[in-house]
C-alpha positions as CSV (number, residue, x, y, z in Angstrom):
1,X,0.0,0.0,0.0
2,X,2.9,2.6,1.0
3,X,4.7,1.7,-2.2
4,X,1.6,2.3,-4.6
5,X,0.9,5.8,-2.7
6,X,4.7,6.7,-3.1
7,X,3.9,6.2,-6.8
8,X,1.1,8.2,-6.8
9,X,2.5,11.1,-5.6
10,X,5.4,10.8,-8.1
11,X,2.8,10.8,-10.7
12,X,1.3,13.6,-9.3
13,X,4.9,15.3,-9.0
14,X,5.3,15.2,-12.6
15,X,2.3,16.3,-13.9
16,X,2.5,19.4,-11.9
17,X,4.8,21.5,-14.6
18,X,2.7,20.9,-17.1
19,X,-0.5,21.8,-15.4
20,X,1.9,24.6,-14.5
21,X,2.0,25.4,-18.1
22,X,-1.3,25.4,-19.3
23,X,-2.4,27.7,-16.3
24,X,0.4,30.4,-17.1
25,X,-1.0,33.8,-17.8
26,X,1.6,34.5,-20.7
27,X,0.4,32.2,-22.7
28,X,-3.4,31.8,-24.5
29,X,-4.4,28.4,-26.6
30,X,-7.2,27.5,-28.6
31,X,-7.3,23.9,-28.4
32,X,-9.0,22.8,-31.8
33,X,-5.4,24.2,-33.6
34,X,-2.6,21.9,-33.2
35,X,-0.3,25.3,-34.9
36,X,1.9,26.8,-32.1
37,X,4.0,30.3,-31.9
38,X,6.8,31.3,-30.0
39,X,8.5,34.8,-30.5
40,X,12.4,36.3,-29.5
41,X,13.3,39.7,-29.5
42,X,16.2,41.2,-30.0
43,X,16.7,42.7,-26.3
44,X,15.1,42.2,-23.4
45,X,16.4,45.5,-21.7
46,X,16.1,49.2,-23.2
47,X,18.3,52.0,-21.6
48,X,17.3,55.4,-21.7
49,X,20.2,58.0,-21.8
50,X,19.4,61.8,-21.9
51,X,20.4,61.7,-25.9
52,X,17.4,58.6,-26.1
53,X,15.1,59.9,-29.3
54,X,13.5,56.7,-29.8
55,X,14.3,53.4,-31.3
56,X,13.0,50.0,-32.7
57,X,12.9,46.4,-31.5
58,X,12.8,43.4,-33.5
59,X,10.3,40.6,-32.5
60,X,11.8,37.3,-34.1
61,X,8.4,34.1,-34.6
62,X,7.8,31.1,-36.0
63,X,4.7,29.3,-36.6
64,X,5.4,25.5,-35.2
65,X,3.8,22.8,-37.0
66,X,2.3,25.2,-39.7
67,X,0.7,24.0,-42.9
68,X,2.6,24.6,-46.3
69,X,-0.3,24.8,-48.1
70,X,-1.8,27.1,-45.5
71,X,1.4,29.5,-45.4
72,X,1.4,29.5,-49.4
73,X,-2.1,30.9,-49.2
74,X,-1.6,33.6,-46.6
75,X,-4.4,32.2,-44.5
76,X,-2.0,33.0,-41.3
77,X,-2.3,36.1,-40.0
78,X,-0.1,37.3,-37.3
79,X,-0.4,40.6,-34.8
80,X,2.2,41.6,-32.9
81,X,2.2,44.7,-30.2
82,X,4.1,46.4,-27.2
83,X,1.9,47.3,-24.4
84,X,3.6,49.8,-21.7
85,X,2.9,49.4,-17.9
86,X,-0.6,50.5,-17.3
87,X,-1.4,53.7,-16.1
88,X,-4.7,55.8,-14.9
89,X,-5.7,58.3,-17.1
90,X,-7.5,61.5,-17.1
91,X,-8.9,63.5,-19.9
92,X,-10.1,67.5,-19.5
93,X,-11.7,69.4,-21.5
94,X,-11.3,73.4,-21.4
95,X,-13.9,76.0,-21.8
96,X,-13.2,79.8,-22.3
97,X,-15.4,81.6,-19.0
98,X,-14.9,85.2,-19.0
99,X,-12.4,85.6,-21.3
100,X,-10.4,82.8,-19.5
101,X,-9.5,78.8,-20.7
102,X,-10.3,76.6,-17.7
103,X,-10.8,73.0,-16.7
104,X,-14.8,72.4,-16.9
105,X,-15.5,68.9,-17.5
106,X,-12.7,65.8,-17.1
107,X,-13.5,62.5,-17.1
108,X,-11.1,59.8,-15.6
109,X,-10.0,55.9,-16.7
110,X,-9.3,53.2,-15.4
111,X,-5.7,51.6,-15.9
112,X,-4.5,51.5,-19.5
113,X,-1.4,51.1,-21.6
114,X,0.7,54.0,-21.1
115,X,2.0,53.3,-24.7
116,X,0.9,50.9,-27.2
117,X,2.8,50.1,-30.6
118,X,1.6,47.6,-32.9
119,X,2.4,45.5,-36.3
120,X,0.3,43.2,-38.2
121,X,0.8,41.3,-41.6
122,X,-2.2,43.1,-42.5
123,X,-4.7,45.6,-41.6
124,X,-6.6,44.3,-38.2
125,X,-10.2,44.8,-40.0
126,X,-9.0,42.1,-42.7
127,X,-7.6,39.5,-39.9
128,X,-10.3,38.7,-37.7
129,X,-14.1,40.1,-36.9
130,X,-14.2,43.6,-34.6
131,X,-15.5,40.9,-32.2
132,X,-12.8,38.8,-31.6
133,X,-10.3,42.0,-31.6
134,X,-11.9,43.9,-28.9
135,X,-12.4,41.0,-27.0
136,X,-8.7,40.4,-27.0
137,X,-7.6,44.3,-26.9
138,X,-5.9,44.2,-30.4
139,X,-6.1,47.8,-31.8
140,X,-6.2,50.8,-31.0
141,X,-9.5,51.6,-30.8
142,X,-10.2,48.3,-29.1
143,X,-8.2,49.0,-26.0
144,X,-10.8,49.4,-22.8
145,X,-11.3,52.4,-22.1
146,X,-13.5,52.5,-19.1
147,X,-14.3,55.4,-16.9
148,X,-14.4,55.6,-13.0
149,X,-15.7,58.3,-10.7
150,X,-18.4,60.3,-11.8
151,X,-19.7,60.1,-15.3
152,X,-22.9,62.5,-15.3
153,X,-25.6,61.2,-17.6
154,X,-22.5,59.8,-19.8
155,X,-23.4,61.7,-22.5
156,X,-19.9,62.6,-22.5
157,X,-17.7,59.6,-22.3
158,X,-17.7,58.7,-26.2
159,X,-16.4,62.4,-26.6
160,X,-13.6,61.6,-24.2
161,X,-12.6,58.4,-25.4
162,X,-11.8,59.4,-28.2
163,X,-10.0,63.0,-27.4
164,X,-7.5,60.4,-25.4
165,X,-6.8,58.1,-28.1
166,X,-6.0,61.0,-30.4
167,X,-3.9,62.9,-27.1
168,X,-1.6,59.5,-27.5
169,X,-1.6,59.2,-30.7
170,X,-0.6,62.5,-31.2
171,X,2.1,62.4,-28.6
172,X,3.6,59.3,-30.3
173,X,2.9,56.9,-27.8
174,X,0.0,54.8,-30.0
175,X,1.4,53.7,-32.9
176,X,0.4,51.1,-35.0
177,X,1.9,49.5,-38.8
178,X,-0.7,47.6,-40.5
179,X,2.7,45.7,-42.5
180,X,5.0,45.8,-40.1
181,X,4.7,41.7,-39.5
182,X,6.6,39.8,-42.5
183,X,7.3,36.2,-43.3
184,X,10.9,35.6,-43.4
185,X,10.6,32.0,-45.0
186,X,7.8,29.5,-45.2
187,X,6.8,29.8,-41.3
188,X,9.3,32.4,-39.5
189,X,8.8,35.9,-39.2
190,X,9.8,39.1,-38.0
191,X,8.2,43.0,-36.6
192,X,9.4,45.9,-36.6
193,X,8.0,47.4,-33.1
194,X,8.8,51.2,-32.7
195,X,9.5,53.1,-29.2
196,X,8.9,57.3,-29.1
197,X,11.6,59.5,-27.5
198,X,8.8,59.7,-24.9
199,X,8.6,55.7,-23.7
200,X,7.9,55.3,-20.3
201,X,9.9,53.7,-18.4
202,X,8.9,50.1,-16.2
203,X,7.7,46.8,-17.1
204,X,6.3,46.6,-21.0
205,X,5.3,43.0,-22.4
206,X,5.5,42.2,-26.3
207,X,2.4,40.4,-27.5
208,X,2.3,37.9,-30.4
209,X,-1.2,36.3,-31.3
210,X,-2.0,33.9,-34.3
211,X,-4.7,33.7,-36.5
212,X,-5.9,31.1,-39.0
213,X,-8.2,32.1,-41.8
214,X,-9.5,34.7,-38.9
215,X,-9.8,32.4,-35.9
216,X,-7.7,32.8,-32.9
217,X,-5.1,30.3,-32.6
218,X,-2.6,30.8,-30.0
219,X,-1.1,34.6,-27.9
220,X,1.9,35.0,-25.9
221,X,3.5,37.3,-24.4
222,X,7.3,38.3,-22.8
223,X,8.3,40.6,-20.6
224,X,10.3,44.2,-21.9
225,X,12.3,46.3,-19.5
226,X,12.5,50.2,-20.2
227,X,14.7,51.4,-17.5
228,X,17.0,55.4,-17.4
229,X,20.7,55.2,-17.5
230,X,23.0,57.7,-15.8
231,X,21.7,61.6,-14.9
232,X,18.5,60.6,-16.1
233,X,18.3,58.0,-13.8
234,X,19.7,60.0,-11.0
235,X,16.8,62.6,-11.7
236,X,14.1,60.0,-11.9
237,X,15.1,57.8,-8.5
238,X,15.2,61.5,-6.5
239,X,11.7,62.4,-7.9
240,X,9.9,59.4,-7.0
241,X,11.7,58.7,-3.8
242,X,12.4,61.8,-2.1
243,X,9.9,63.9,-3.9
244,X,9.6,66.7,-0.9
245,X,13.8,67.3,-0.9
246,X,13.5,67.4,-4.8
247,X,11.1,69.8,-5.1
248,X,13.1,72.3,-2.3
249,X,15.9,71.6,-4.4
250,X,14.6,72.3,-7.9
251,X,12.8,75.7,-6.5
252,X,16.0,76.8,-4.5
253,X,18.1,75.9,-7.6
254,X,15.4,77.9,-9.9
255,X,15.8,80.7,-7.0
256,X,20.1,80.5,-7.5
257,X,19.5,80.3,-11.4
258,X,17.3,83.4,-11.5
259,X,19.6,85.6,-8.9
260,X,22.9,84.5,-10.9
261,X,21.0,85.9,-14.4
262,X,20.4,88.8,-12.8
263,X,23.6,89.7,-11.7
264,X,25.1,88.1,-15.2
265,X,22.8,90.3,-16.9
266,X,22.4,93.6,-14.8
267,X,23.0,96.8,-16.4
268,X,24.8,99.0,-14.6
């Protein structure tokens, strides 16, 4: 009896990774497909010096256990996008009263990418059904936005939604390439993922999710570091960890910098 319970629980032992597997968050299957995807990129850290102006990262793929006859007919489809850490977000709106621009109405988010860069062998519309995409949050104008606080009738929110997408887009920090995804040889491929000037810096995670003929097949996802180098780092640890002595400093500095010009520039 001791022996067959000792080989129970070695039984049980092993099966634990790979139950460990199918549970990890990283990773999303649909179980009718039998194709798997697995994705490199070219660096898993990004420094950011005070001369940083942007850059690109290469996501490496391949498509394991594809069909030839399937790759030959383009019926693979492939979306690849770099999500920032998430981050609340609060749009306002400005009114002139008086004769003076001020804050009347803002509305505020919930948690979202604070940047969001994405390629795709072809336009998302021609991949999958609106449907599946928002479901998944592939898209721009498919990542939940969902307010908080207090909405008034909600008559509003639509109008605000949509001022924030364009606020990032404008800023640089949405970006998408409807080509950007290309098939190298018969089932590896590569993206071209861009990062603005204006990244922010934390955790990021590079997503990589497979269609066939415009059903979901597999996602997964690794991790991305953005992380400041040098002075800039220096000036980024002090705001966010002593944030009371760096603000005396930066006023009393502000206060030398002013009396200095004065003096440099004083006519006498």
């Amino acid at each position: 009896m001791r022996a067959a319970v000792l080989s129970l629980a070695a039984i049980a032992l092993s099966v634990l990774p790979a139950a460990a597997q199918l549970v990890d968050p990283s990773v999303k299957i649909n179980e009718k497909f039998s194709e798997r995807i697995d994705i490199g990129i070219s660096t898993n850290e990004i420094a950011i010096a005070s001369d940083f102006s942007g850059t690109e990262i290469t996501v490496f793929g391949a498509i394991d256990g594809a069909d030839e006859l399937l790759l030959s007919t383009f019926a693979y489809d492939i979306v690849v996008a770099l999500e920032g850490p998430r981050q609340a977000a609060t749009v306002r709106r400005k009114e002139r009263v008086a004769g003076i621009w001020i804050n009347r109405h803002s509305i505020s988010f919930e948690p979202i990418p604070a940047s969001y860069s994405m390629s795709s062998t072809r336009p998302i519309q021609n991949i999958s059904s609106m449907m599946d995409l928002a479901a998944r949050d592939i898209g721009i104008n498919n990542i939940r936005l969902i307010p908080t606080g207090g909405i008034g009738d909600g008559s509003r929110v639509s109008e605000f939604r949509d001022a924030l997408r364009r606020i990032k887009q404008s800023g640089g920090l949405y970006q998408r390439d409807p080509t950007g995804v290309r098939f190298i040889s018969k089932s590896l491929f590569r993206a071209s993922v861009r990062l603005p000037a204006n990244i922010p810096v934390g955790q990021h995670e590079v997503r990589a999710v497979l269609y066939k003929n415009g059903v979901f097949v597999m996602e997964k996802a690794i991790p991305l570091r953005v992380v400041k180098t040098g002075l800039e780092q220096f000036i980024y640890n002090s705001a966010h960890s002593y944030s009371l002595a760096y603000g005396i400093f930066a006023v009393f500095l502000a206060g030398i910098t002013g009396w200095l010009s004065s003096l440099i520039f004083r006519k006498d």
